[in-house]
Structures are given as C-alpha cells and as structure tokens.
C-alpha positions as CSV (number, residue, x, y, z in Angstrom):
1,X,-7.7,-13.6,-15.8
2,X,-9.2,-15.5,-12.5
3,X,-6.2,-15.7,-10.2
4,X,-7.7,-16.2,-7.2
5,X,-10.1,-18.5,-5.9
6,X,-8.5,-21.9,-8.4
7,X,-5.3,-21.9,-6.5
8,X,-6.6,-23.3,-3.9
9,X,-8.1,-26.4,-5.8
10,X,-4.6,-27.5,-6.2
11,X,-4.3,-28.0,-2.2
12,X,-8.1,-28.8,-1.9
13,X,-7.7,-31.4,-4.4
14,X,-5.3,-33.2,-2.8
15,X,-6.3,-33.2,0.2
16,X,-9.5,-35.1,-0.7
17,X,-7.4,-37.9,-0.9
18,X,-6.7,-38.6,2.2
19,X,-7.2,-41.7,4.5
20,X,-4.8,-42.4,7.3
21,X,-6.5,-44.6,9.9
22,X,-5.5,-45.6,13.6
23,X,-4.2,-43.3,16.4
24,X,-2.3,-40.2,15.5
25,X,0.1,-38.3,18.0
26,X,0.5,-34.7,18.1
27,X,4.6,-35.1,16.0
28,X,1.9,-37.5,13.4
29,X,-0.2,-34.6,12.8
30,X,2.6,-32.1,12.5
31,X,3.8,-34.4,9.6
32,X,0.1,-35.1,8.0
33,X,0.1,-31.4,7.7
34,X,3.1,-30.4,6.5
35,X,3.3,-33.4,3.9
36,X,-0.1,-32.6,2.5
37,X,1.2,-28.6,1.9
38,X,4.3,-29.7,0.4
39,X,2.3,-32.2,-2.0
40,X,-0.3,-29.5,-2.7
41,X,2.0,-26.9,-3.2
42,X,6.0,-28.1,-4.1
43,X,4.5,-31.0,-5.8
44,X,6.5,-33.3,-3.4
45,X,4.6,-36.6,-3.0
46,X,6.9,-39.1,-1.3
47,X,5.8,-38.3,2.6
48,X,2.5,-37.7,1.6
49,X,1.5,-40.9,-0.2
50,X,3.4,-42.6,2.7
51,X,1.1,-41.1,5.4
52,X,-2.0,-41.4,3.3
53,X,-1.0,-44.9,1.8
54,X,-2.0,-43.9,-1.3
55,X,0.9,-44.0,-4.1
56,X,3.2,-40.9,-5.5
57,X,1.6,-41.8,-8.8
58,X,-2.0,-40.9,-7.8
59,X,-0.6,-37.9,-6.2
60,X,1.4,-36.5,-9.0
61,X,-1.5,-37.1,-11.1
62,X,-3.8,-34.9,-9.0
63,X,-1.4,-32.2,-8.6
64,X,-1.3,-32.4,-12.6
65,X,-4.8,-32.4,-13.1
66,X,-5.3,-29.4,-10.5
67,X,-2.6,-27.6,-12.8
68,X,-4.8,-28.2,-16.0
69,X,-7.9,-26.9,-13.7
70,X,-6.0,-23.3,-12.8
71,X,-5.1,-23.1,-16.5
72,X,-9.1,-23.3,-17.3
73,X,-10.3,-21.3,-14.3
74,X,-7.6,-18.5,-15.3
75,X,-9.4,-18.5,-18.9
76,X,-6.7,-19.5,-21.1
77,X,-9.2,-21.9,-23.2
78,X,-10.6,-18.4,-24.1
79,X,-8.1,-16.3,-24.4
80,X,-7.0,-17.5,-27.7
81,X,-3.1,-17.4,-27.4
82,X,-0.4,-19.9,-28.3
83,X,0.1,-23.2,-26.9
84,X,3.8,-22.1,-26.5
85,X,3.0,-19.2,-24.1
86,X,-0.1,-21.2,-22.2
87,X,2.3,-23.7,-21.9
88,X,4.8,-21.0,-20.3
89,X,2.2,-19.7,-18.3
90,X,1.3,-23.4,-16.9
91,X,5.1,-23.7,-16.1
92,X,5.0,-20.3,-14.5
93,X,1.9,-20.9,-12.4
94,X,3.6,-24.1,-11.3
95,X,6.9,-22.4,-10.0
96,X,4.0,-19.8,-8.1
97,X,2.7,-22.5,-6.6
98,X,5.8,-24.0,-5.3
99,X,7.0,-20.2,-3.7
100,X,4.4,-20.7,-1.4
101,X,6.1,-19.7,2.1
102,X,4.9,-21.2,5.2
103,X,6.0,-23.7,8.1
104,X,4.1,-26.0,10.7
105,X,5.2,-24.7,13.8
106,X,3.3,-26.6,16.2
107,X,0.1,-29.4,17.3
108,X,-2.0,-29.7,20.1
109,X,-4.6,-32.7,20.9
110,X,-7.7,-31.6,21.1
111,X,-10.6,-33.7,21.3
112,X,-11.5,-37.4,20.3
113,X,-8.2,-37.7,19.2
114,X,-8.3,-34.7,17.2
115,X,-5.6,-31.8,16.6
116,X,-5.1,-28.4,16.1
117,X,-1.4,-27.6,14.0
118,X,-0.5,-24.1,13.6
119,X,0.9,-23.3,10.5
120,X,3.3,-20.3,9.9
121,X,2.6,-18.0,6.7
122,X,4.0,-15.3,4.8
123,X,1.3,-13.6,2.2
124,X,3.1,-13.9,-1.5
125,X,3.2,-10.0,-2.4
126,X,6.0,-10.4,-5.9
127,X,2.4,-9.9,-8.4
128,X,1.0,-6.6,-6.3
129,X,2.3,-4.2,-9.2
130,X,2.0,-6.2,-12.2
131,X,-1.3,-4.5,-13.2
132,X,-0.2,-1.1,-13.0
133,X,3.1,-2.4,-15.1
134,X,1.6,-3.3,-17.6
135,X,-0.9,-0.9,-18.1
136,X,2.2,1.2,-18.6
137,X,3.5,-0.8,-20.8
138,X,0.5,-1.2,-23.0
139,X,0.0,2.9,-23.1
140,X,3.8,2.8,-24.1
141,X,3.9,0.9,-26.3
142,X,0.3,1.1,-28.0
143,X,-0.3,5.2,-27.5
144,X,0.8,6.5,-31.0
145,X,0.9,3.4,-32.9
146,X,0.3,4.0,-36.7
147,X,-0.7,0.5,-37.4
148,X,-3.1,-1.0,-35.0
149,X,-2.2,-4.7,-34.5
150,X,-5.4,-7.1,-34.9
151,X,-6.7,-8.6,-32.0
152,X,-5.5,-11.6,-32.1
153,X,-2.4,-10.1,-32.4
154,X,-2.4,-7.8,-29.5
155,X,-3.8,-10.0,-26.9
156,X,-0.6,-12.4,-27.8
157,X,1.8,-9.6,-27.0
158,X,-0.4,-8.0,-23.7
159,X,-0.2,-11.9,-22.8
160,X,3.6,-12.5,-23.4
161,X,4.0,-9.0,-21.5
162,X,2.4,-10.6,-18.7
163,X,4.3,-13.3,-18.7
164,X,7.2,-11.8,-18.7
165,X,6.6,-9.2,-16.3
166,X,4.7,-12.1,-13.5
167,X,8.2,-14.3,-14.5
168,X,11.0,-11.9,-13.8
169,X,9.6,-11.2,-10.2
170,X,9.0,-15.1,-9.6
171,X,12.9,-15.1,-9.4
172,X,12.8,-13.1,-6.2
173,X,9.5,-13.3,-5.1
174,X,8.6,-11.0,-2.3
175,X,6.1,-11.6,0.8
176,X,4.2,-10.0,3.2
177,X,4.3,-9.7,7.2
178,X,4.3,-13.9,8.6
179,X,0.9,-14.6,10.3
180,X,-0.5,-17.8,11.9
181,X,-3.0,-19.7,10.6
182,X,-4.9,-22.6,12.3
183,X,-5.2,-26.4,10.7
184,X,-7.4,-28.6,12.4
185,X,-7.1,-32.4,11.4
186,X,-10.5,-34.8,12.4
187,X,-11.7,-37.8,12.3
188,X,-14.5,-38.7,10.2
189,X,-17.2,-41.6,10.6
190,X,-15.0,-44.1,9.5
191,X,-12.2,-43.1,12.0
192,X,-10.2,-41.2,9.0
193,X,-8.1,-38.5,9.4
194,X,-8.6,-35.1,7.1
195,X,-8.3,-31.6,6.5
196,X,-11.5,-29.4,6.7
197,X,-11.8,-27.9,2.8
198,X,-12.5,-24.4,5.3
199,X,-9.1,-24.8,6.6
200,X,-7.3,-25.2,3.4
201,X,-9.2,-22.5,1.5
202,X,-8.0,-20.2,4.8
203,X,-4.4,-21.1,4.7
204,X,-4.0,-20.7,0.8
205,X,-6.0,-17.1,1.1
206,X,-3.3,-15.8,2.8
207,X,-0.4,-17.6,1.2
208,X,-1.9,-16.2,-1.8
209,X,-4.1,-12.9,-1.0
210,X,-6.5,-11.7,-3.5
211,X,-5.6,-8.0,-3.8
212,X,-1.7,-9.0,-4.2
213,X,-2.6,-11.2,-7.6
C-alpha cells in the first residue's frame, strides 16, 4: 500500500481552490490558514468557503473526491478485496485524516502584503508498529496451516488484519515530539491570496511522516 505521498492531495486539493481578494491583516491570515487545514483535514468547510467565497458544497465535494484519490493511490482498485472492507478502510483513512494535530500559533506581514503563519505540529506516530504486528500475526496464524487458503482468500484476511490492527490504535492515536512548521500565504498576479503547494506538502510531511505509516 502507498501511504504516503496521496495524503497530502487531500490538503493540496483544496487548497487550489482558493481566491480571497483585497487586503488581508495578519488575525486574516491566521484564519485563511487555519480554515483551509481544518477543511483539508477535519473536513470542516463552513469558515473556509466563507474566507474563500466559494460554497461548503464545492468544498465537501473536493475533500470527497481527494478521499476517492487516496483510496486509488493506496492500490485498493488492485488489491482485489471487498467493497465492505475498502469501504471500511475509506472510513478509516477519513478518521486519520481528521487526527491530524496541529495549531496556528502565529502571523507576521512580510512583504507586499504578504505573510508568514507558523503552524504548530505534532508528527502522527499511532501506525509506526503496525507492520511488524502484523507480520506477526500472519506467521501466527499462517506458519503450520494444513490448508493453504487461496489467494484471494488470504489477501482478504491480511487486509481485514490491517484494518483492524490501523483501527484499534486510531482510537488513541499517539504523536510525536510538536515542531514548527512555516506557512507562507501570497499574492498572485491577480492580487489572490494562496498557499504554496511546497508549503502544504511540508506541513502534511510532518503531520503524517513517512517512516511512521
């Protein structure tokens, strides 16, 4: 499974949607910021599509579609199990998403009306063991086997140990030591406000680091 990497099109995604003209204080881009991580990542729209004037409906929509994009980049159109469990996986990878820990802590004005937000962030570390789990779990349960399931039939029940295993420690996910990250919000051409894709990809790397998935 890819688990890194299509997290952040979720937050990238969104955040090409953005617009917002006319001036911008520093308490404005405190708010841009921390509405576009809590639309990319809790799936709360309502401040977002205010401060971008676009509507919740557009944003929902995105955050689904991104959803259906990790569900594709992850393999699952390959991997040949049940709708039920990609379905539970889809719901899983959504509560992952939404235990991302961080907090806008402050803004600065730059230049040409441009800002710089720091953004608080606590690496998600609850998935760091789940490989060595379930390799155990596999040479448990698979070692002395007399009847060797099919394929079909063992990648369903590797899968659903997954699952289960990645679901139980969502319920008390665990993170790493907080670091700061950087946000920088300009102005384009058109005197537009957005979020370098650089930026977002940095911030959901350490939300979600690649050698804790």
């Amino acid at each position: 499974m890819k688990k890194h990497g299509v997290l952040a099109l979720v937050l990238a995604g969104v955040m090409l949607l953005l617009c917002g003209c006319g001036g911008m204080t520093t308490d404005d881009a405190m708010d841009y910021v921390q509405s576009a991580l809590d639309c990319g990542y809790k799936a709360e729209v309502k401040k977002y599509a205010e401060i971008t004037e676009t509507t919740e409906k557009e944003a929902k929509k995105e955050y689904e579609t991104n959803l259906d994009t990790i569900m594709k980049e992850a393999g699952f159109d390959d991997t040949g199990v049940s709708d039920e469990l990609k379905a539970d996986y889809r719901s899983m990878f959504e509560k992952m998403l939404k235990s991302a820990n961080y907090k806008v802590k402050e803004a600065k004005e730059t230049e040409d009306d441009e800002f710089t937000v720091t953004v608080e962030v606590c690496p998600f570390t609850a998935f760091s063991t789940v490989s060595d789990e379930l390799d155990q779990w596999v040479t448990d349960t698979y070692s002395n086997v007399e009847t060797i399931p099919s394929d079909e039939e063992l990648n369903e029940a590797i899968m659903r140990k997954m699952y289960e295993i990645m679901s139980a420690k969502l319920a008390d996910p665990t993170y790493g030591d907080k670091m700061e990250k950087e946000v920088h919000v300009k102005v384009n051409k058109d005197g537009a406000y957005y979020i370098p894709n650089d930026d977002l990809t940095a911030v959901d790397d350490a939300l979600f680091p690649q050698n804790q998935l």
